[in-house]
N, C-alpha and C positions, 0 to 999 in steps of 0.2 A: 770572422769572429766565431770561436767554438760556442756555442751551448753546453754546459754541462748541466748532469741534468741529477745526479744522486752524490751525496758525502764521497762514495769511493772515488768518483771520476774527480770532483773536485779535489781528493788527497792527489789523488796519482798528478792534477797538475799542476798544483804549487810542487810537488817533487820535481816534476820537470825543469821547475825555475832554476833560476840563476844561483840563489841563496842557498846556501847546503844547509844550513840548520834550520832552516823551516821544520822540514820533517820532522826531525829529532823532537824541536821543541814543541809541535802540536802531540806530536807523541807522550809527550811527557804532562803535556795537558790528562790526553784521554786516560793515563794511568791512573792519575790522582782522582779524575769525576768515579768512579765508580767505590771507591775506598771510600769519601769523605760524602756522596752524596749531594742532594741542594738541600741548602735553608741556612749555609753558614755566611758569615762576614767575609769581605775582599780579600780581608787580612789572612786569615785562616789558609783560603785558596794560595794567598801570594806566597807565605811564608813555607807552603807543601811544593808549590812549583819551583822556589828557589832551590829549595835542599832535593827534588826528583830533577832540575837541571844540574845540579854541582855529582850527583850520581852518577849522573851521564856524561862527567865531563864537556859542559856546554860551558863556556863564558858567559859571561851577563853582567848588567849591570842592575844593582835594584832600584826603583822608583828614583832614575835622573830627572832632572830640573829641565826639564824642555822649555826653549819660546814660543811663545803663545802669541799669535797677534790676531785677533779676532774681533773684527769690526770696534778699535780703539782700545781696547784691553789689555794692558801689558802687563 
C-alpha cells in the first residue's frame, strides 16, 4: 500500500486510475473554488460545476436518483 502524503501526490494518483475524467473533473472543481470562494449554498457550487464541466466537454449527469439502502431505509 502506497502512503501518499501531500494534495499533489494524491492528484498524480487518482490520474493514474482507471477513470479518465477524474482529472478533468477535480480540475474543474479547483477552477471554480477560487472565483466563487466559501460561504455559498450547494446549489450555487453545483450549478458553476455543471456549466465549468459542459466547458470542458465532460458528460454528466445532474443530481440522479441513486438507491439508497442504509440500515432499512429505502
Amino acid at each position: 500500500m502506497r502512503l501518499l502524503t501531500t494534495e499533489a501526490q494524491r492528484h498524480g494518483e487518482i490520474e493514474d486510475g482507471k477513470d479518465p475524467t477524474t482529472s478533468p473533473t477535480i480540475g474543474a472543481a479547483i477552477e471554480i473554488h477560487p472565483h466563487l470562494g466559501a460561504g455559498f449554498l450547494e446549489s450555487a457550487y453545483e450549478e458553476c460545476l455543471c456549466h465549468e464541466l459542459h466547458l470542458r466537454g465532460l458528460d454528466f449527469k445532474r443530481q440522479m436518483v441513486l438507491p439508497l439502502l442504509y440500515k432499512g431505509l429505502k
